[in-house]
C-alpha positions in Angstrom: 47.1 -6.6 -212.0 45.0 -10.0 -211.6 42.6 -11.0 -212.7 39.7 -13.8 -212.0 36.7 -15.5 -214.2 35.0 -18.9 -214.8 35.2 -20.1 -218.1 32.9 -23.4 -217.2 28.9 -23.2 -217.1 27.8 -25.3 -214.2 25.3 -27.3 -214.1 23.6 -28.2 -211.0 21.1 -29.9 -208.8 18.1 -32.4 -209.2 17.8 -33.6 -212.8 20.8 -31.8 -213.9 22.0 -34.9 -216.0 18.6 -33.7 -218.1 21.4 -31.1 -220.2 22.8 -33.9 -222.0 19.6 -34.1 -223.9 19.7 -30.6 -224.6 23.5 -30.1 -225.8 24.2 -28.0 -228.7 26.3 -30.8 -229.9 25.2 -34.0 -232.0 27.9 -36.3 -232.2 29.4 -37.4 -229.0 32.6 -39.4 -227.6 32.1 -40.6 -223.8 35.4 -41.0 -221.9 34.7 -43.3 -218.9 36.3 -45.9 -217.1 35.5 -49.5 -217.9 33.9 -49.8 -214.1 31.3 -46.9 -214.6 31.2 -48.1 -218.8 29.6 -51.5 -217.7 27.2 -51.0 -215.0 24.2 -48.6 -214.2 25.9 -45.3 -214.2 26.4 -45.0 -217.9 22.6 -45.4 -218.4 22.3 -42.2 -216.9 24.4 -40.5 -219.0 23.5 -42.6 -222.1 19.8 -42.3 -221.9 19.3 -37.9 -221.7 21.6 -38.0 -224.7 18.9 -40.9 -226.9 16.5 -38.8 -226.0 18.1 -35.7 -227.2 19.0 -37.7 -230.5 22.5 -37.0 -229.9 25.3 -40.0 -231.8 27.5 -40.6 -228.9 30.7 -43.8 -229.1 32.4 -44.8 -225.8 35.8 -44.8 -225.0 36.4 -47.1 -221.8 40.2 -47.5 -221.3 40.5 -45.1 -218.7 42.6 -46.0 -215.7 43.7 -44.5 -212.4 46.7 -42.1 -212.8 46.5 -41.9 -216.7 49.7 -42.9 -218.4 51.0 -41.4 -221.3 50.1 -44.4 -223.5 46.1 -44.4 -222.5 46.2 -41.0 -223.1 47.4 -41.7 -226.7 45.0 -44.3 -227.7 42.5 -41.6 -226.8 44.1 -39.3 -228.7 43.5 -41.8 -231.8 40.0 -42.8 -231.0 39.3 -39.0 -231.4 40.9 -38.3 -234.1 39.3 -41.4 -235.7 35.9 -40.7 -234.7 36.0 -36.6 -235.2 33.1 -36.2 -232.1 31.8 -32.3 -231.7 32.3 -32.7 -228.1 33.8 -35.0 -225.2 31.9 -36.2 -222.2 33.7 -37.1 -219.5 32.2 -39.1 -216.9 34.2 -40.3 -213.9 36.6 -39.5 -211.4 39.6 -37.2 -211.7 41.3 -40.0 -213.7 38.3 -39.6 -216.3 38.4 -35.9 -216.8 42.3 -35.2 -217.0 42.2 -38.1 -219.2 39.1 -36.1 -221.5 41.2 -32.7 -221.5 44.6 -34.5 -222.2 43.0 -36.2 -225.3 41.2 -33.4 -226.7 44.3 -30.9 -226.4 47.0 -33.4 -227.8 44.2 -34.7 -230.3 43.2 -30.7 -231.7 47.1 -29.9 -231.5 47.4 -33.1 -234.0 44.4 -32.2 -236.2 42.3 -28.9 -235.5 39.3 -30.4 -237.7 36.8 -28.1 -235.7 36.2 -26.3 -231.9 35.4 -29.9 -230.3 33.2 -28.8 -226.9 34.2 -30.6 -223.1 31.9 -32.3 -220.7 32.7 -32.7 -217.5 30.4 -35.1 -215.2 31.7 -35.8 -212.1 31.2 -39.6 -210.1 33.4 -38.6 -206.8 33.3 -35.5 -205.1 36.8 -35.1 -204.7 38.7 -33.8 -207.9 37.5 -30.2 -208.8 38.7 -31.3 -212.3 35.6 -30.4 -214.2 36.1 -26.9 -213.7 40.1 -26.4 -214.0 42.5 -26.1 -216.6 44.9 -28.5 -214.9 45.2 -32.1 -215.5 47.9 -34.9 -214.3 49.3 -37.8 -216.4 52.2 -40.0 -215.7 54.8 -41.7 -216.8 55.1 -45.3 -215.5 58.5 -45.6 -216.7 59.8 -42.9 -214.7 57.2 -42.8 -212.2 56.6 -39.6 -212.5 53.5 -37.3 -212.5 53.3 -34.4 -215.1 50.8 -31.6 -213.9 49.7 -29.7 -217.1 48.2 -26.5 -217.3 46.4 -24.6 -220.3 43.4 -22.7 -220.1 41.9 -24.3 -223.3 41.9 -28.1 -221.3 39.5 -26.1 -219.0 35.6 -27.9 -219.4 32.8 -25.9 -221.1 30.6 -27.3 -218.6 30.3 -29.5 -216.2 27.4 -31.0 -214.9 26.6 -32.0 -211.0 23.8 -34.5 -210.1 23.7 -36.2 -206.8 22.6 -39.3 -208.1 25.9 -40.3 -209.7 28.0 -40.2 -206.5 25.4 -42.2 -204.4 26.6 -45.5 -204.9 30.8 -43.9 -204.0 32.0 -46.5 -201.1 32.9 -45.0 -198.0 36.8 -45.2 -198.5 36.4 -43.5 -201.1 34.2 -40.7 -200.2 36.8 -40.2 -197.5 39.9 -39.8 -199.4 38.0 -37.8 -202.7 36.3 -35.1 -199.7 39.4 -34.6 -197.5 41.3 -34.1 -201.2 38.5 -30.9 -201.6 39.5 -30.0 -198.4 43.2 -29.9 -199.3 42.2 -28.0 -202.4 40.2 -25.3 -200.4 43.0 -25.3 -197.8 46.0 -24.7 -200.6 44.2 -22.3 -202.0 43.5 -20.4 -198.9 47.1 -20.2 -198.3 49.0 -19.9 -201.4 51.2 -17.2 -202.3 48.6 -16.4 -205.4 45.7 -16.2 -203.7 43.4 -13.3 -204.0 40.1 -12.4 -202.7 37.8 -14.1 -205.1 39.5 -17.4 -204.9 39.8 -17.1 -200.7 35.8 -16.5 -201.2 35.4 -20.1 -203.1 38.0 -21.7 -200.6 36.6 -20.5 -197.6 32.8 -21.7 -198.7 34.2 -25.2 -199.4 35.9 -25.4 -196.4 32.6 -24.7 -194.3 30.5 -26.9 -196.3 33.4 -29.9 -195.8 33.8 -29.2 -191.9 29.5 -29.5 -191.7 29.1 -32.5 -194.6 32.0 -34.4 -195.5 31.6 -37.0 -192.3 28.0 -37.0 -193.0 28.2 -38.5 -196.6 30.9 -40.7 -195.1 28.8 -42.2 -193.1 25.9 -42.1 -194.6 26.3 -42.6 -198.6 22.1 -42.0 -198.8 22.3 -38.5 -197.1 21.8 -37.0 -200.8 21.7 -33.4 -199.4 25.1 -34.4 -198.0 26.6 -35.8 -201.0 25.1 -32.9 -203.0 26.8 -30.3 -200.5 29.9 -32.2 -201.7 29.8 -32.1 -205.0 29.5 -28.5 -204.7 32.7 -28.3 -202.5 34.5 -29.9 -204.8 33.1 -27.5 -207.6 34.1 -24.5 -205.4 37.4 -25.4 -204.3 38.3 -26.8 -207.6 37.1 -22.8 -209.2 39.6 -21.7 -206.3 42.9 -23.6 -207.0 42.3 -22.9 -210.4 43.2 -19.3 -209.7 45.1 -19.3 -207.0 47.1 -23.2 -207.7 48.0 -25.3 -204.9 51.2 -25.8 -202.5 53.8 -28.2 -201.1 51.1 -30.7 -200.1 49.7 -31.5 -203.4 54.0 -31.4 -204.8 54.5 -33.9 -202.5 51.2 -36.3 -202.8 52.1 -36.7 -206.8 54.9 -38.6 -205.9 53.7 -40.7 -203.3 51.0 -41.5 -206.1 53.6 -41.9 -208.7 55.8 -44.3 -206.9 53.4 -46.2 -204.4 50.4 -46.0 -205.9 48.8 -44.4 -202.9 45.2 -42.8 -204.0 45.3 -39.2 -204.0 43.2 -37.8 -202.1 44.8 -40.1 -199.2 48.0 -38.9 -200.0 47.5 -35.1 -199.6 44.9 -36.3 -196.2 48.1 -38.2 -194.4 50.2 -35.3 -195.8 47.9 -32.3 -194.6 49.1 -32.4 -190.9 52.6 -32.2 -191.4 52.3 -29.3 -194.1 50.5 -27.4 -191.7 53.1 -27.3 -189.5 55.5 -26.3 -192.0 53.9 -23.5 -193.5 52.9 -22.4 -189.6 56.6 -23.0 -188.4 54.9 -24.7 -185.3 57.6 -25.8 -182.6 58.4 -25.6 -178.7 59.5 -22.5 -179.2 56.5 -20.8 -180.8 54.6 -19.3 -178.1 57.5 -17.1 -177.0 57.8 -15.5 -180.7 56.6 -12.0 -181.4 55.7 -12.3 -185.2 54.5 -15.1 -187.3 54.6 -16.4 -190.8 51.3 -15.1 -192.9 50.2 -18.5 -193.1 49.4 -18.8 -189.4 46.9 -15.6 -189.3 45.4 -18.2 -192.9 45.3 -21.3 -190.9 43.7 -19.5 -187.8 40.8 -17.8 -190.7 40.2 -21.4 -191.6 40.2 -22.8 -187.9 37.6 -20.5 -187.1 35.3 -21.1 -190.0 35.3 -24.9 -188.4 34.3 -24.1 -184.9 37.8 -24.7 -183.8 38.9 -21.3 -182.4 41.4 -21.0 -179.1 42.7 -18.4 -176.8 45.9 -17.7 -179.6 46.8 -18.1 -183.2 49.5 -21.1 -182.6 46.8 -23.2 -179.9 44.0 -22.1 -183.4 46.5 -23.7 -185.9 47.0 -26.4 -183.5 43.6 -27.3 -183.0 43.3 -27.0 -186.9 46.4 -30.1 -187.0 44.1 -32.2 -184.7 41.0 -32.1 -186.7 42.7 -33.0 -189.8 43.8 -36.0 -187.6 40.2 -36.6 -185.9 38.9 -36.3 -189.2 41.3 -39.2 -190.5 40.7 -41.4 -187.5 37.1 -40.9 -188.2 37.1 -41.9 -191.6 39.7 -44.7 -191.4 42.4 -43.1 -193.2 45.9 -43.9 -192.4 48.0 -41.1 -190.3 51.2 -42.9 -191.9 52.7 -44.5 -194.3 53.6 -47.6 -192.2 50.1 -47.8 -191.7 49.2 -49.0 -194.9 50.8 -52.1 -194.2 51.4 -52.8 -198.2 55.0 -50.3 -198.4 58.4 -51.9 -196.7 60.6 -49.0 -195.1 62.8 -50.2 -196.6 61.5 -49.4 -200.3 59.9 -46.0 -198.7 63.1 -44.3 -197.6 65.1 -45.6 -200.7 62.9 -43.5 -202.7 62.8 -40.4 -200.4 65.5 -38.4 -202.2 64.3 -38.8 -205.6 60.6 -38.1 -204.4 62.0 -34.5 -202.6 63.8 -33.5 -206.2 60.4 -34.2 -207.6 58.2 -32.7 -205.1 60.1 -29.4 -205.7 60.4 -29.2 -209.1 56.2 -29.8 -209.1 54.3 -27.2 -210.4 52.2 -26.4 -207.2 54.8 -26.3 -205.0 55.6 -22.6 -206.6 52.9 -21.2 -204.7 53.4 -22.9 -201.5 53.6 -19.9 -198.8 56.7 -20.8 -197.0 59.3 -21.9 -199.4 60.8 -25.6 -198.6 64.2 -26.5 -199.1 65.3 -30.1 -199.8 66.2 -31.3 -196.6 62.9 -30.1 -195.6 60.9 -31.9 -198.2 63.0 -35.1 -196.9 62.2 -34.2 -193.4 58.5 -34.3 -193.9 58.5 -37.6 -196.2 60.3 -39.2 -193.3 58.0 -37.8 -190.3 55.1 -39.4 -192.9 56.6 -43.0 -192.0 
């Protein structure tokens, strides 16, 4: 039996910022960045909640990939504090920051049923509707995916006007990561038919929108069509979790530093192929893995259609790659230009033990072995 729900009350479209004012909580802790904490955006948080007479404190110390030790100087501004609820504003760093905090902090101290917040500034994550967050461990260099329904958001709120000002770079990497999302989701082994649904949707809006608000960071009905990808892919991988792609792209974060979303974009060709089995020999084979008839689904809902399956999933591979050139993401890791070979391929076998230990590789529909994790991290050079 399965099952499938949505804990999180969205939020959404013009004004939507305006709930803040309206919140059925009074005192407030903000979880930002120090980026967003010192220039325009926070105003736009800060000012529904004056006018709602809400008490609200900031905590700014946010960083990308949240280590353990941010996480724990959350943990004590909370507990220091006592809010009713957490806002988090930001990118994915910001909200798995928010739901690490508030778990560890109420697991420390249950003083009361503290509320989550979720405002998205990059269309990318998904975070605000999950129960999944990611911290790391510098040390180790290591990235811990955690998963408990009660880190999932009570709401999350969506207004355009937040993600207006996202550079192109990174309106690239933070859309083709919702497309990576939708994708995973379409093909994992725990998919059902209401998280293909979500999946499916996201994965149309990205193939019309995505280069749109990349080129055009004022096309609001672009960036909004965006934002709700994410949502929707994000309520997808939540049921049905991810694959090899995202197992992989935490360790390319953890030990290079590479931004997410552009890991799982420079990864998403080559785990095509994987889960397809695509090779010279594929035309001549009578049966296919399940994830080709997938691919070919999503192919289709792009436009990209062809004569058979393995010329559909092909065609599939090359937009991923048009899509990259398009946008100026790197096809490679050599590409980057800031990662010796040397360096890259020293830490190839201790990547590959950590990509398939990773909580979403479980679900990945064609189960990798080691050599073929290595395989793949090498091809990516």
């Amino acid at each position: 039996m399965k099952s499938f729900d949505i804990k999180t009350r969205i939020y959404f479209g013009d004004q939507a910022l305006e709930r803040l004012a309206e919140i059925p909580y009074q005192k407030v802790m903000i979880v930002t960045d120090p980026f967003i904490a010192q220039g325009e955006l926070i105003d736009l948080v800060t000012d529904p909640l004056k006018r709602g007479n809400k008490q609200f404190e900031i905590f700014k110390d946010v960083v990308p990939d949240p280590p353990i030790e941010k996480i724990s100087e959350g943990v004590k501004k909370m507990l220091e504090y006592r809010p009713d609820a957490i806002v988090a504003v930001g990118g994915g760093s910001a909200i798995d920051s928010s739901k690490s905090i508030r778990e560890f902090a109420l697991r420390v101290d249950h003083y009361a049923e503290v509320g989550l917040i979720a405002i998205p500034t990059t269309s990318g994550t998904g975070s605000e509707v999950t129960s999944f967050a990611v911290v790391t461990n510098p040390e180790e260099q290591v990235k811990y995916p955690l998963v408990a329904r009660s880190m999932t958001p009570d709401e999350a709120i969506l207004d355009a006007e937040l993600v207006k000002s996202v550079p192109p770079a990174i309106t690239a990497d933070t859309g083709m990561d919702v497309f990576t999302h939708a994708l995973e989701a379409c093909v994992s082994t725990n998919r059902n038919d209401f998280s293909t649904a979500l999946a499916e949707k996201a994965i149309e809006i990205c193939g019309v929108f995505l280069l749109r608000a990349y080129l055009d960071g004022n096309d609001t009905h672009a960036r909004q069509k965006m934002h709700s990808a994410s949502c929707l892919a994000g309520l997808a991988f939540n049921c049905a979790s991810l694959g090899l792609n995202h197992g992989m792209a935490h360790q390319l974060g953890a030990t290079f530093h590479i931004p997410h979303g552009r890991a799982n974009a420079m990864l998403l060709p080559h785990i095509i192929e994987f889960n397809s089995d695509i090779n010279k020999h594929s035309k001549s084979r009578s049966e296919y893995l399940p994830a080709v008839k997938r691919y070919s689904t999503v192919a289709q809902i792009l436009g990209l259609s062809s004569y058979n399956k393995i010329m559909t999933v092909r065609s599939l591979v090359n937009w991923v790659q048009f899509m990259l050139k398009e946008m100026d993401i790197p096809l490679s890791i050599s590409q980057i230009g800031t990662i010796s070979e040397d360096e890259y391929f020293k830490a190839i076998d201790r990547m590959a033990d950590a990509a398939l230990e990773d909580a979403c590789t479980a679900t990945n529909p064609r189960v990798p072995t080691k050599d073929d994790v290595i395989r793949i991290y090498k091809a990516l050079w």
